[in-house]
C-alpha positions in Angstrom: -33.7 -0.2 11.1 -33.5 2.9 8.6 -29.5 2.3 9.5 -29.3 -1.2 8.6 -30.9 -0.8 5.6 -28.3 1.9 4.3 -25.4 -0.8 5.5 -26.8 -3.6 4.0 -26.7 -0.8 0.6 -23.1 0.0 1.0 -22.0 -3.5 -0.5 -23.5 -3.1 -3.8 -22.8 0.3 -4.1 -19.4 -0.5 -4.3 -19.6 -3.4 -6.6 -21.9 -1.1 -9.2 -19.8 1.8 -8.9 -22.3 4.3 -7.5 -20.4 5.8 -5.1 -23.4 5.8 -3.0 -21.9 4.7 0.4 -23.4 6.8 3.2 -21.4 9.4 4.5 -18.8 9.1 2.2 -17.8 10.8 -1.4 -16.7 8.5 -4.0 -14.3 8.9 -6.2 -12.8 6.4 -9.2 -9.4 5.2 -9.6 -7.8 3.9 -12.8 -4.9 1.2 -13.0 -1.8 2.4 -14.4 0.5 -0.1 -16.9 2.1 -1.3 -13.8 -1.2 -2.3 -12.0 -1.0 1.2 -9.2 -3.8 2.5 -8.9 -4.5 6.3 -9.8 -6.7 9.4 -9.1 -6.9 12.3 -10.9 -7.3 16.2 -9.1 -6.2 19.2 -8.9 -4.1 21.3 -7.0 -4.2 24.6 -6.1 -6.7 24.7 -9.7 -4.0 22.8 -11.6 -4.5 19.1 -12.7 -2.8 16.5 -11.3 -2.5 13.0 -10.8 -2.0 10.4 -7.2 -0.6 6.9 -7.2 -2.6 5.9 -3.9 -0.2 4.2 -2.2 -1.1 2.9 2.0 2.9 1.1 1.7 3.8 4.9 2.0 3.3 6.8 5.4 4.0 10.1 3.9 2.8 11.7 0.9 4.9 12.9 -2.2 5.0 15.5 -5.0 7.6 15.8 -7.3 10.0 18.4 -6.9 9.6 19.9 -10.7 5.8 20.0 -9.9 6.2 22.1 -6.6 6.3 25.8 -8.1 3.3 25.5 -10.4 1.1 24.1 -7.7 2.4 26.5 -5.1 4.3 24.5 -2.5 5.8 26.4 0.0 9.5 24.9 1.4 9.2 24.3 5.0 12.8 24.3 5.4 13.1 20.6 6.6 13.6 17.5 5.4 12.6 13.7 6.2 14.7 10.9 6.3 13.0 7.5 4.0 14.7 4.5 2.4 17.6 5.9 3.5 17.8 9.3 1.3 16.3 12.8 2.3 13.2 14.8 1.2 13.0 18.5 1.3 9.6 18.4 2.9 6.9 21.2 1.2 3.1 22.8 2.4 0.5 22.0 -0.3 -2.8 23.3 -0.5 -5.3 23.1 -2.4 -5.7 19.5 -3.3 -8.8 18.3 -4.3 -9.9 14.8 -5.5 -13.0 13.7 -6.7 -14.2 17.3 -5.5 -13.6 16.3 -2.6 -11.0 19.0 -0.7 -8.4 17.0 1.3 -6.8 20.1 3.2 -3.7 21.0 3.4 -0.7 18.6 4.0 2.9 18.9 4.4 4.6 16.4 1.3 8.1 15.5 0.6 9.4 16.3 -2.3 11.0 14.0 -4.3 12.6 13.4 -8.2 10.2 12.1 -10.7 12.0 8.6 -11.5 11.5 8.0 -7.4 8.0 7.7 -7.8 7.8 4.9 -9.7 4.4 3.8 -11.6 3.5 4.8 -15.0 0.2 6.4 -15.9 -2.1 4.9 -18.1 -0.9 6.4 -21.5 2.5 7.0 -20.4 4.0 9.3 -17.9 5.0 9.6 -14.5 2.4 10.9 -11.5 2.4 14.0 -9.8 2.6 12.5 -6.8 2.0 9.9 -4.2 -0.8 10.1 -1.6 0.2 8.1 1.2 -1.1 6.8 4.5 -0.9 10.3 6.6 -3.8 11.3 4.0 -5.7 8.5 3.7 -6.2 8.1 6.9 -7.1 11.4 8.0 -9.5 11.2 5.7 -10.7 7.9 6.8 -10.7 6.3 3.7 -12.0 3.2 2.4 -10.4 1.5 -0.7 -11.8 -0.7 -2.8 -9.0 -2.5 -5.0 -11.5 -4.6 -7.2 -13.5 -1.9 -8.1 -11.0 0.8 -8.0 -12.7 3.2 -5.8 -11.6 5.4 -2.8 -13.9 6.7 -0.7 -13.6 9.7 1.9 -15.8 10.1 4.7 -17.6 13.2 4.4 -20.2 13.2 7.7 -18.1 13.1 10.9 -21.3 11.0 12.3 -21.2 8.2 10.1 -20.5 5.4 11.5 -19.5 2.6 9.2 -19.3 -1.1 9.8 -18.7 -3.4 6.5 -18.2 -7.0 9.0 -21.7 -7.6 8.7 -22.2 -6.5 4.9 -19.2 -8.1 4.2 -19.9 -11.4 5.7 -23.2 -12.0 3.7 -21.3 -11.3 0.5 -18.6 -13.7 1.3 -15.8 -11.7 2.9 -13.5 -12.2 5.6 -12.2 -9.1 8.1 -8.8 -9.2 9.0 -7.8 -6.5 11.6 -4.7 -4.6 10.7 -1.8 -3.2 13.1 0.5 -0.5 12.5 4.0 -1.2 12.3 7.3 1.1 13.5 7.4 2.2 10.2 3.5 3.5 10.1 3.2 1.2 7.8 0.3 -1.7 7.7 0.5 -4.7 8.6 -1.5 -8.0 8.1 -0.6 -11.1 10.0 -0.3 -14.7 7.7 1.3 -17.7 7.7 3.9 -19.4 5.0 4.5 -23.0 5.6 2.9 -23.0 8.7 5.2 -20.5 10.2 3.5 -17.2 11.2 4.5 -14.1 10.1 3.1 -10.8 8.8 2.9 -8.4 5.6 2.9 -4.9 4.7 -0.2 -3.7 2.5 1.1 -1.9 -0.1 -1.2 -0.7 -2.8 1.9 0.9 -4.6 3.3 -2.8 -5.1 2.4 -4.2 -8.2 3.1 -7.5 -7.2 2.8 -9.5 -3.9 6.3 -10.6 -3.0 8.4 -12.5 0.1 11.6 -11.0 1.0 14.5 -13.7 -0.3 16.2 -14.3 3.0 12.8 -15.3 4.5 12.3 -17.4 1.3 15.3 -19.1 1.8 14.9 -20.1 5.7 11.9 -21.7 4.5 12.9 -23.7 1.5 11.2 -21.9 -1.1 13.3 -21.8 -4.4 12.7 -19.0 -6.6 13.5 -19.2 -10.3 15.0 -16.2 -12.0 13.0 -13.6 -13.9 13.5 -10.0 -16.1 11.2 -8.5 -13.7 12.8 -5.5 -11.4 11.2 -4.4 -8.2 12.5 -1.3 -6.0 12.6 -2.5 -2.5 12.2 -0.4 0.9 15.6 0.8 0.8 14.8 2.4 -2.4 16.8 0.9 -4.6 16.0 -1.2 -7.8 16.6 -5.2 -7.5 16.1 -8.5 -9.9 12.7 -10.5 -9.2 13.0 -14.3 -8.8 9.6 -16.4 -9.6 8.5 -18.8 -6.8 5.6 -20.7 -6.8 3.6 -20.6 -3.5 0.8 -23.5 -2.4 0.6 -22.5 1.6 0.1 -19.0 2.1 -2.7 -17.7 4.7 -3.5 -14.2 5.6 -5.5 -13.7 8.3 -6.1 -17.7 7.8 -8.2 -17.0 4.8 -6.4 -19.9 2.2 -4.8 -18.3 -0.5 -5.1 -20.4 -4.2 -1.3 -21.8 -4.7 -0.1 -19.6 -7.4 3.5 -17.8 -8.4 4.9 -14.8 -6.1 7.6 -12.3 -6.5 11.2 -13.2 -4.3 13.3 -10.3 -3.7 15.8 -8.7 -1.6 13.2 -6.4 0.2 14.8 -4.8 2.9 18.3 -4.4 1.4 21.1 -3.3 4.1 21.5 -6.6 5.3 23.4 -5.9 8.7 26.8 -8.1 9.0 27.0 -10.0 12.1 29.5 -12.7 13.4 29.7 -15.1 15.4 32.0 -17.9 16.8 31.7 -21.4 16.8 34.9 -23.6 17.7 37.7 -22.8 15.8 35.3 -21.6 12.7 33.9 -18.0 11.7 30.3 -17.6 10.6 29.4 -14.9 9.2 25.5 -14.0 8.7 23.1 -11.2 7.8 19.7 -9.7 9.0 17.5 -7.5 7.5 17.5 -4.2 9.8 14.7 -2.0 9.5 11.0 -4.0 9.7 11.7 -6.8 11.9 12.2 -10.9 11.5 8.7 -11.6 11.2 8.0 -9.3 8.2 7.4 -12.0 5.5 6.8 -9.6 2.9 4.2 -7.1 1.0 0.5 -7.8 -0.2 0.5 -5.9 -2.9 -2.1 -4.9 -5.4 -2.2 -8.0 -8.0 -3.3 -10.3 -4.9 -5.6 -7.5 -3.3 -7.6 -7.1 -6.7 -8.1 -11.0 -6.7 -9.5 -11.4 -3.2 -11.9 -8.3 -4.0 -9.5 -6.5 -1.0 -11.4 -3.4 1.0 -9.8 -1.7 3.1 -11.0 0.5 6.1 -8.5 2.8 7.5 -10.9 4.3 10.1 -11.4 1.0 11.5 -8.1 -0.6 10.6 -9.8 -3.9 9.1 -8.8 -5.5 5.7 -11.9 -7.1 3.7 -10.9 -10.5 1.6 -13.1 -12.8 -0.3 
């Protein structure tokens, strides 16, 4: 009983800010210019600030940050979005007082990062999935609020909480990539997502657009896709999106050539040469990414201990 009660708490501790989940530190995030969401620490004693990124399955520092906050080249490197990262040892970092341990980062170029802190500026650095889920974290994206579990004992389960306040769990797989996914449907054809809280927009890869008749209108919005590199947004409007079958409000969503590398295939029919293209890397069902503008909206939270996405 003394259990439920604290459960049936964790709810409206998140909504008021109090960072009183059981178990768990709180700590707040800001939103940047370009709607990431950020988290300020140190490192090592030295200041610094996180986008918090779960489209990321690695962390990142930037490379001109590494000496004052006493990274230590491992002598390899890592292979993502089709470029290599000297890969460093950081210790020392601590958000929220609350010491995450040490981690091994990949160093990368400032402009790479991408997101904008509020009041100008580029972040530190990027914690990705590999942390935030060895910390177990829970995100809240309306309230901007991360929360690490603290008690190894805890055991924490929002479906209940959740469903009295209106929410809907959605499990959530892990893709090749490490990266999450979330299954949905787009015109009744079923597909999945990639939650990505470093997106600041929710958007549909252009090819998979296309095969289902959705027209996109062009924009002066840029987006850099998972190949890294940085390509035009088209402007389509959307009335028949589900994710995890919860209806989502018909409203405008980014088109774009996600994946990028399109691999050239050909075929032969009769006397006649087609030519088409496929995007390599996640798979043909990969619709797209949830990203943050959609997952403050529907009041997202989500569990990366349990692997369960929260909408309302």
């Amino acid at each position: 009983m003394g259990w439920l009660l604290l459960c049936l708490c964790a709810l409206p501790a998140f909504a008021a800010n109090e960072n009183r989940l059981p178990g768990y530190a709180g700590v707040q995030m800001q939103r940047g210019p370009q709607n990431h969401l950020v988290v300020r620490g140190t490192v090592n004693g030295q200041p610094a600030t996180f986008l918090v990124d779960t489209g990321a399955d690695i962390s990142f520092l930037r490379v001109d940050r590494a000496q004052a906050f006493g990274v230590r080249l491992i002598g390899e490197d890592t292979r993502r979005t089709g470029k290599k990262f000297p890969l460093g040892a950081l210790s020392g970092l601590v958000v929220g007082g609350r010491a995450l341990g040490d981690a091994t980062v990949a160093l990368t170029e400032p402009f790479q990062l991408g997101g904008t802190l509020p009041g100008g500026g580029a972040a530190d650095g990027v914690i990705g999935l590999d942390l935030l889920r060895r910390q177990k974290a829970v995100i809240n994206c309306r309230t901007r609020q991360v929360f690490f579990k603290t008690d190894p004992a805890a055991r924490l389960d929002l479906t209940g909480t959740t469903r009295a306040l209106g929410f809907v769990r959605i499990s959530l797989e892990e893709g090749r990539r490490g990266d999450l996914n979330v299954s949905c449907s787009l015109r009744g054809r079923p597909g999945k997502l990639v939650v990505d809280t470093g997106a600041f927009v929710t958007g549909f890869d252009d090819d998979v657009a296309r095969s289902l008749g959705i027209v996109g209108q062009p924009s002066k919005l840029t987006t850099r896709g998972f190949d890294g590199r940085v390509r035009p947004l088209e402007i389509a409007h959307v009335d028949d999106l589900k994710i995890g079958g919860v209806p989502i409000a018909p409203q405008a969503f980014a088109i774009m050539d996600l994946f990028g590398e399109k691999k050239r295939r050909r075929t032969y029919t009769g006397f006649n040469r087609i030519e088409y293209y496929r995007a390599r890397t996640p798979g043909t069902r990969t619709f797209g990414v949830l990203g943050n503008e959609l997952l403050d909206q529907r009041r997202a939270i989500i569990d990366l201990e349990s692997l369960a996405l929260f909408l309302k």
